[in-house]
N, C-alpha and C positions, 0 to 999 in steps of 0.2 A: 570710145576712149579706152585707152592702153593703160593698167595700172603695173607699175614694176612689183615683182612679188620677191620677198626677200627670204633666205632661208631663218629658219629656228636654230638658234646656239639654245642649250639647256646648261645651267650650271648648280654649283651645288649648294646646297642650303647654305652653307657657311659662308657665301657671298653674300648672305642679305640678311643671317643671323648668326651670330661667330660661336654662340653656347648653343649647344641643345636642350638642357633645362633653365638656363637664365634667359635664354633668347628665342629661343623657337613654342619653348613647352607657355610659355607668358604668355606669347604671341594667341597660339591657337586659343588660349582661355578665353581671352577678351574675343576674339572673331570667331569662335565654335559655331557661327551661323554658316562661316562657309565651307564646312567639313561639312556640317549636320542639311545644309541645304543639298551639296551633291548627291547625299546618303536619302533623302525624304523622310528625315527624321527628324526633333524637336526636343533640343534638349538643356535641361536645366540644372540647376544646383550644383555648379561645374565646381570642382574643389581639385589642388594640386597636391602633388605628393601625398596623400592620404593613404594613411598606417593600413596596412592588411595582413596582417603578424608582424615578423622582425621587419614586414619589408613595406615599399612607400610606391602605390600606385602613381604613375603619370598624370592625370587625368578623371576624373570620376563623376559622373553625375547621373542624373535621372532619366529617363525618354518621357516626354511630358504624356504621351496616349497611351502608353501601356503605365507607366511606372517605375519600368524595369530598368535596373542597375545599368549606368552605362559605362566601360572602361575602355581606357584608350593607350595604349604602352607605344611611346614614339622612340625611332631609331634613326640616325643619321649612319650612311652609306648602308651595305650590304647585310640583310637577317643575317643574324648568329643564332646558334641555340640557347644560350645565355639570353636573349631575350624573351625567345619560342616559351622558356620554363617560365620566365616572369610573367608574359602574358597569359599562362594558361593558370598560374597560382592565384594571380589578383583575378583575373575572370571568376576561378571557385572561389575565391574567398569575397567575394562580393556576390556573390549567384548571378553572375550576370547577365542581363538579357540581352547584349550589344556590347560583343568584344571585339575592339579595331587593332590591330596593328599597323605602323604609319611605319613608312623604312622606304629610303632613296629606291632601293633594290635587293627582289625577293627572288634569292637562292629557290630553282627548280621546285627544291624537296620541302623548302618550308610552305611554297605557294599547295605542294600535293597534301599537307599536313593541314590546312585550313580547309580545305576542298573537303578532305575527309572528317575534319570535324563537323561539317556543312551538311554532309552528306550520310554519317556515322553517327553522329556527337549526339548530344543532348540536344532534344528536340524543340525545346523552347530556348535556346542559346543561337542566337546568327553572329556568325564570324565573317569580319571584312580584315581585306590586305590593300590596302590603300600607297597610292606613291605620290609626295609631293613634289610638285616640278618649279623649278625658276625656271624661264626663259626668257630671249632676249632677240632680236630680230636684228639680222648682219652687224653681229658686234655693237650696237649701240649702248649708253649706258644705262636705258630705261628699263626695269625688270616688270616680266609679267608673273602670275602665281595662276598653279591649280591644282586640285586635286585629281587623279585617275585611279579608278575602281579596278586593282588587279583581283580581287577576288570578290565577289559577295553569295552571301547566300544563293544554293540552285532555287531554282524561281522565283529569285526576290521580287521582281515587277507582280510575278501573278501569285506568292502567295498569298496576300491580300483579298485575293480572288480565284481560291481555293475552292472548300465544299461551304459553301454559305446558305443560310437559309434565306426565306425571299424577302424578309426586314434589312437583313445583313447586306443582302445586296442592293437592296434600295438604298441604304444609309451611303453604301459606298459610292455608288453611281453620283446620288445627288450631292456629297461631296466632293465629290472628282470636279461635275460643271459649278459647284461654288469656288473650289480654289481655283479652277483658272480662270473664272468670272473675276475672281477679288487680286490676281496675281496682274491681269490686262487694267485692272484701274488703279491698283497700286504699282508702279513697277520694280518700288524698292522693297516690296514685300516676299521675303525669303517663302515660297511656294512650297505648301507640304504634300506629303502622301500620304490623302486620308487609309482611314482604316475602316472597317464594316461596325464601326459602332451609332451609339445617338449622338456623340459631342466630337467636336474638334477644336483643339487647343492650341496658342501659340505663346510665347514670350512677353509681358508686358513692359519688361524692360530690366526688373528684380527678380532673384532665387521664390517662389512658389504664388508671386503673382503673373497670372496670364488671361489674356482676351480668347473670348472664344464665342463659339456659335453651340447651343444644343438644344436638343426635343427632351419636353418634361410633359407631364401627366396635363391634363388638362382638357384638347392635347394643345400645346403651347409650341414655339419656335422662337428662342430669345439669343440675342447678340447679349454679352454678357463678360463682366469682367469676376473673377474669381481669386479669392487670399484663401492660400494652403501653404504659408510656409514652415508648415509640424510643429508650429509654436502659435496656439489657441491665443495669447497674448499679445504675441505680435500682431496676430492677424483682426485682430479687434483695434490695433491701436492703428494700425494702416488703414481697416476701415473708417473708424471714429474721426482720424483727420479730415478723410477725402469726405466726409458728411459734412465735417463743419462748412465744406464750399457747396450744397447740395443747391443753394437758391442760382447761386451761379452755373453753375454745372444745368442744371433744370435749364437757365435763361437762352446758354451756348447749345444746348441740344433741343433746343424747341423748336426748330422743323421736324423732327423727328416724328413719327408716327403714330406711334406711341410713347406712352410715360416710362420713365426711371421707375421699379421698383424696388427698394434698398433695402437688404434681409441680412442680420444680426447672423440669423440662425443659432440662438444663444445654446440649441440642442446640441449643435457639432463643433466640431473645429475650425470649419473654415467662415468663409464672407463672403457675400455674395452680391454684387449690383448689375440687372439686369433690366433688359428693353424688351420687354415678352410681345409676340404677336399670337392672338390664336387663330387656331386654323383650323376648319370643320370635320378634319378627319386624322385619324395617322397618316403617317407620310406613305407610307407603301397602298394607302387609299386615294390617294389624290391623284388629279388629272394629272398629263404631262403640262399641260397649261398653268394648273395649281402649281407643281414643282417649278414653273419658270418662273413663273412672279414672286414664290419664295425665294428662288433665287434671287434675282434681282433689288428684294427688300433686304437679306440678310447683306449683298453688298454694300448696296447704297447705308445700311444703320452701321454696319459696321466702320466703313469709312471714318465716320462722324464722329462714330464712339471712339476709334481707335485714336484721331486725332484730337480728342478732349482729355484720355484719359493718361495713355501714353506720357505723355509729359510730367503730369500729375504725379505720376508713380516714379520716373525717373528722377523729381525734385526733393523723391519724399526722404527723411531723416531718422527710419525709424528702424 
């Protein structure tokens, strides 16, 4: 069978957003999963226009695994240097560890000026040049979107998998096969790029609440929901509600394999409720076999958790 293949029309953002800060800059806040998803990166606490002396960032939030400062400076048509200054001002003045520039089209010299920061810059700073495209298939009126990576970091796939030591890269590997373990059973779940640590974190729907998987002392493997939103008060009162449903929540996850264990942690800031499995050894001790059926458990609890808890959090009012 013959399929007719049509060409690509690309047009310009102002066909499907007419502002670039009332219209495009809104836009990317609420869906930063599909920037952040292209990028394999996870990011939260997303705030607009935010002060960085006299001047007002785009874009700003968190990268949920390192921490680090994320800023985003967006540009409709062709880089100028009036933006090149902006983005490198808010970049220092947030110390950022993920500076993006977004622009239809990158002028030669400014694509050479990121490369070199990449390449020269501060060595904990990765700079991307990103281009968003509408397109549209033989004149039709239905618009597609995406992003294309004009610049990233040199070895952004393999700095991850640099000089690591042999924990480091066991942590990395065995989350490489659990995210695409949990990406093939989820398919609407935004797939990340782990990093060589013990935990991997994702979005639970609000600014400093997120689902996650990590190795604790024990040694333990727990699917696990976590409240850090830098307000100790908050984060007890998001936990204390989601307790008052704990008989429930118990009743909806009791296939599960383990129990809920719900931690105040009245020591620290954050909350913690977690599904802990133990396991007879550290992870960089265990069979290939042991790490498959970890695998396998950490997707199957998470599934369950994520669709008990998710909602929960997205209904909450606090």
């Amino acid at each position: 069978m013959t399929h007719e293949i049509g060409s690509i029309e690309e047009h310009d953002l102002r066909s499907v957003w007419p502002h670039e800060e009332y219209d495009f800059t809104r836009w990317l806040m609420e869906n930063i999963d599909h920037l952040t998803a292209k990028l394999g990166i996870e990011v939260e606490d997303v705030s607009h226009e935010e002060a960085i002396g006299s001047f007002s960032a785009d874009i700003v939030g968190t990268e949920m695994n390192t921490g680090r400062p994320v800023v985003i400076e967006n540009q409709y048509q062709t880089t100028d240097h009036d933006h090149l200054g902006k983005l490198l001002t808010y970049s220092a003045g947030k110390d950022a560890g993920f500076t993006i520039w977004i622009a239809e089209n990158f002028r030669p010299e400014h694509k050479s000026v990121l490369e070199w920061l990449n390449e020269s810059g501060p060595k904990d700073v990765r700079f991307f040049g990103i281009k968003p495209r509408v397109i549209s298939i033989d004149g039709t009126e239905a618009r597609g979107f995406e992003f294309e990576i004009v610049v990233e970091p040199n070895d952004w796939e393999r700095e991850l998998t640099g000089e690591l030591s042999e924990t480091e890269r066991t942590y990395l590997e065995f989350y490489e096969a659990l995210t695409e373990a949990y990406s093939q059973r989820r398919s609407d779940w935004y797939k990340l790029t782990p990093q060589p640590q013990s935990w991997l974190v994702f979005g639970a729907g609000i600014g400093g609440v997120s689902l996650g998987w990590a190795f604790h002392q024990g040694p333990e493997f727990s699917v696990e929901l976590y409240i850090d939103t830098s307000d100790k008060d908050r984060n007890e009162a998001i936990y204390d509600t989601l307790k008052q449903h704990q008989n429930e929540i118990h009743t909806n996850l009791a296939d599960l394999d383990e129990e809920l264990v719900w931690q105040r942690l009245p020591e620290k800031r954050a909350c913690r409720i977690k599904c802990p499995c133990s396991i007879p050894n550290k992870l960089s001790e265990l069979s290939t076999e042991e790490q498959e059926q970890l695998v396998k458990w950490g997707v199957e609890t998470m599934d369950q958790f994520q669709d008990e808890f998710e909602q929960r959090i997205a209904d909450l009012a606090i």
